[in-house]
N, C-alpha and C positions, 0 to 999 in steps of 0.2 A: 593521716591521710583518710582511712574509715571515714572519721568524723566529720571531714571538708565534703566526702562525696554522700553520706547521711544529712548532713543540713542541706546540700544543697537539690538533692532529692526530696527535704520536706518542703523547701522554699516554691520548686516548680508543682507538688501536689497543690498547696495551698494559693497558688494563684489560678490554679487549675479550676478547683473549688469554686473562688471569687469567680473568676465569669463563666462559670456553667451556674452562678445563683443566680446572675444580671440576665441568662439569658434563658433559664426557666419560667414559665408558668408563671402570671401575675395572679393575685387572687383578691387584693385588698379595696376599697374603693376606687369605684373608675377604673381596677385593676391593679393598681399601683403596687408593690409590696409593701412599701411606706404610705399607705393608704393614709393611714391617721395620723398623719403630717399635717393630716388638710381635715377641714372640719367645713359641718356645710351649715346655710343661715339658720335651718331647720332646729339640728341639733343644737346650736348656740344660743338661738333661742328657747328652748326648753331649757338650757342650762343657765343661763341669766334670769329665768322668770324660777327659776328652784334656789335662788339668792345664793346661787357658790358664791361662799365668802375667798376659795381656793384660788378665782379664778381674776385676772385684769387684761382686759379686751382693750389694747392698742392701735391707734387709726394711723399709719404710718404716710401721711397726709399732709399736704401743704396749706396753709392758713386757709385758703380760701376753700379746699377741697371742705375743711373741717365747718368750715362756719356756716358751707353751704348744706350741712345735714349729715351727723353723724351717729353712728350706733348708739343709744342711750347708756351713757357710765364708761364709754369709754375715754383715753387721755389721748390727746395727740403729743405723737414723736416726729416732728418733722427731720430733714434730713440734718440740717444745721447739728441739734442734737447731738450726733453720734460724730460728729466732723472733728478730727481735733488741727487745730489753728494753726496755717498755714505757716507760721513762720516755726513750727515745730518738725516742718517736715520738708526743710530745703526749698519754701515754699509752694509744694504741692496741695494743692484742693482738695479735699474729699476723704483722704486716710480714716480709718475707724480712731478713735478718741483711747485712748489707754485705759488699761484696768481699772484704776482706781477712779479716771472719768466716768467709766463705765459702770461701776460700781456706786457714784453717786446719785447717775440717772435713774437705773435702775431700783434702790432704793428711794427716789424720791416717787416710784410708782407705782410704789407699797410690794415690791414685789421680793418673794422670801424664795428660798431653795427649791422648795415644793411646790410652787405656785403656778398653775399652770396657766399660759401666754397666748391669746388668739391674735392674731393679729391680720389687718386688714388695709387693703388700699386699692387704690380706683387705674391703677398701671404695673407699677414696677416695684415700687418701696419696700413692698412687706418681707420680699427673699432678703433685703438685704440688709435687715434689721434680723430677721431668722438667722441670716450667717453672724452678723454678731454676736449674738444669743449663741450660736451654737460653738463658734470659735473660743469665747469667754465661759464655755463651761454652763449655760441651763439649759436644762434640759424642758422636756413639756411644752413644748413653742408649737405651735400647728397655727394654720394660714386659714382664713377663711376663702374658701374657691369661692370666684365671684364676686369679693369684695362687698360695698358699699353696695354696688349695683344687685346683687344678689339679697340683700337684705332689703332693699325696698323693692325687688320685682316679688319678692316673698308677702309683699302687701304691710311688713313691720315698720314704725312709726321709727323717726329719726326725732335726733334731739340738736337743737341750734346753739346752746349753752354749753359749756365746758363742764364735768360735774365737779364736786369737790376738792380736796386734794386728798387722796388716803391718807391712812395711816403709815409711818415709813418702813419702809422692807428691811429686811436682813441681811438680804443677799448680796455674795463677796464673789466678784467677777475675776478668775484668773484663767489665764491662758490653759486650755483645756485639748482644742486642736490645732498646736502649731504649723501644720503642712497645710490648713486650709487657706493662710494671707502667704501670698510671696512676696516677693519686692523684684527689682530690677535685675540685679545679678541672676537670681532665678530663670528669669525670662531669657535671659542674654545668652545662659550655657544651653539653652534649646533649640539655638541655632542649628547645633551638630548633636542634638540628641533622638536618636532613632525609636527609643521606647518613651517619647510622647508627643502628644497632640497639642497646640497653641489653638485656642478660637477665640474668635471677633467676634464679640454679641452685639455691635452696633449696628445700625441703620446704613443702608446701600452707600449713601451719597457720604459717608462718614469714612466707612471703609473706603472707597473709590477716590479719597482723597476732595471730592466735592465739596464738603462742606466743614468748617470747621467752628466747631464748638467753643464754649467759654472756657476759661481757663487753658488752653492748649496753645502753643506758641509755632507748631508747625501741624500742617494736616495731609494727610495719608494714614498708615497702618505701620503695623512689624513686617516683616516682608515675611516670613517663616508663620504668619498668624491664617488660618484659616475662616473665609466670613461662615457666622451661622448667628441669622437676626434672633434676638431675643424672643420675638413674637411667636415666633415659629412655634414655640411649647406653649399659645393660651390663642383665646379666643378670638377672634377676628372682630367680633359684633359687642364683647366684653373684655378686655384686656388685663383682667383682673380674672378672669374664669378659665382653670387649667384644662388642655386637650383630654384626652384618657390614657392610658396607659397605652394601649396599642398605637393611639395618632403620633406620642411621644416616642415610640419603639420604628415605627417609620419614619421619621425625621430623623433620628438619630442612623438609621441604617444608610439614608441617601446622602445623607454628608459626609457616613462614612467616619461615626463616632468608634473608636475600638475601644472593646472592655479590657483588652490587655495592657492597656499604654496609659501614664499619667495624664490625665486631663487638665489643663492650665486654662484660663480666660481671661478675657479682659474685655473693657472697654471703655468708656470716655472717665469714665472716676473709680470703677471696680461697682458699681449699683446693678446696671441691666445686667451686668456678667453673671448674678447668683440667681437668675433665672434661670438657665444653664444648669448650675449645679445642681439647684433645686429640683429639676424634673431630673436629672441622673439621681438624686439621692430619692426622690420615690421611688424611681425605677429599681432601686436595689443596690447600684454602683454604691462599692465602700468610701467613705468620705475621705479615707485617708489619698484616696489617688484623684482628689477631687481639689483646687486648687486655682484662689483667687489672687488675679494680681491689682492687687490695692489701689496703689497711685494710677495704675491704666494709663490709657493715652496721656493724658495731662502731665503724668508722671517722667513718662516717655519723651514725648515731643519736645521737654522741655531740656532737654539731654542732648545740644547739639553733636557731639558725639556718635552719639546711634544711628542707625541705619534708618530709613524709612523707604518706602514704597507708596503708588499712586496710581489711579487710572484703573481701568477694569477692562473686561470682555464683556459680553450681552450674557454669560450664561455664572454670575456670582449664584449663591444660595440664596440671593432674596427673588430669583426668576425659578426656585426650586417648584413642581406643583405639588402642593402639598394638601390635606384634608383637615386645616382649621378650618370648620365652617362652624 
């Protein structure tokens, strides 16, 4: 008995701990704690022109994004890439590619244990190639804020040509954060779960049941999912370019994000969702309570089964007023 009420006196200390860290004092880039998550064009450029042979600069870019002018030496990973093939997964769209997929990619782009990973894009892509990278075990992954766009308002020269192909990497991808992919079941028992949070990283008319995307066979939401638009954590004028620390600290407070409660998301494939995560893991939040649902609506909708929801009020989180400028 001692022992049941000793663990469970250490377990409420240590959660204690975790959100008196989320909600201390930022200090790191832009405030962040996980400052150096994110790298800016400035730095990456000095670090590129000092030939790190350590380092492979990823444009997580759609063909046309890439050919229309990309960081010099970098490879593109478009989304296809990391997709693994629908009749693998009941066929749902979009699911991350398996270990040993991932493990071929990534060795085809020279990339070793050590190697540390900038990765960039002109919207939404790069968090969620980071969550791979980070769910698969490497480490050293940081974003470039700003993207594409931030490298040429920096006045540096793009390149139209793909470069060569490295030399091939080492690195062995295995399941490193299992709590950060959910799947369905996951989602379903958070009907009647009071210690956490469900949010909707998708676009108004998405959530409200307006509009319905590809791969999705019914349109609405979870009914229990909270809306909170992706955009909300970057730039209005750059959507590749993170808030700060404190602009991320108030959006989070007006939606009403809790640091005590699992965080879950979702949205149309599980992509925009690690936008999301992404500004909670600057902010501090520990990843293990941080928590993507993979297949997303697509996954969802196509589960007649499930419950769904539709239609809205005038006052969703995307009429939130907020200070991305």
């Amino acid at each position: 008995m001692n022992f049941i009420i000793i663990n469970t006196i250490c377990t409420v200390l240590l959660l204690f701990v975790s959100v008196a860290t989320i909600l201390a004092e930022d200090s790191g880039y832009k405030g962040f704690k996980r400052g150096t998550a994110l790298i800016t064009a400035k730095e990456l450029k000095k670090k590129l022109d000092g030939e790190n042979k350590n380092l492979i600069v990823l444009a997580a870019e759609s063909d046309v994004e890439y050919r229309l002018g990309h960081i010099p030496g970098s490879h593109q990973v478009d989304r296809p890439a990391i997709e693994a093939a629908p009749e693998t997964q009941n066929g749902i769209t979009g699911n991350i590619i398996d270990a040993a997929g991932f493990t071929r990619l990534a060795r085809s782009l020279g990339i070793n244990r050590d190697t540390t990973v900038v990765i960039y894009d002109t919207k939404y892509d790069a968090t969620r190639l980071w969550w791979a990278f980070t769910y698969y075990g490497k480490n050293n992954i940081r974003l470039l804020d700003g993207g594409v766009k931030a490298w040429r308002d920096a006045g540096y020269t793009v390149d139209l040509f793909a470069p060569d192909k490295p030399q091939p990497g080492s690195y062995t991808a295995s399941i490193a954060k299992p709590t950060l992919r959910v799947d369905t079941a996951d989602i379903l028992r958070l009907k009647t779960a009071h210690s956490s949070q469900l949010w909707d990283a998708r676009d108004r008319k998405e959530y409200c049941g307006e509009e319905l995307k590809k791969g999705a066979v019914r349109a609405g939401r979870i009914p229990w999912g909270i809306h909170s638009p992706w955009l909300q954590f970057k730039k209005k004028e750059n959507q590749a370019e993170w808030l700060s620390a404190a602009e991320v600290k108030s959006v989070i407070e007006k939606l009403g994000y809790d640091p005590a409660k699992e965080q879950y998301f979702y949205c149309q494939s599980g992509v925009r969702s690690t936008q999301a995560i992404f500004a909670l893991y600057l902010s501090g939040w520990p990843l293990e309570r941080l928590h993507n649902y993979d297949s997303s609506w697509i996954g969802w909708s196509r589960d007649q089964r499930l419950p769904i929801d539709s239609g809205c009020s005038e006052n969703v989180a995307s009429e939130v007023s907020l200070t991305n400028k």
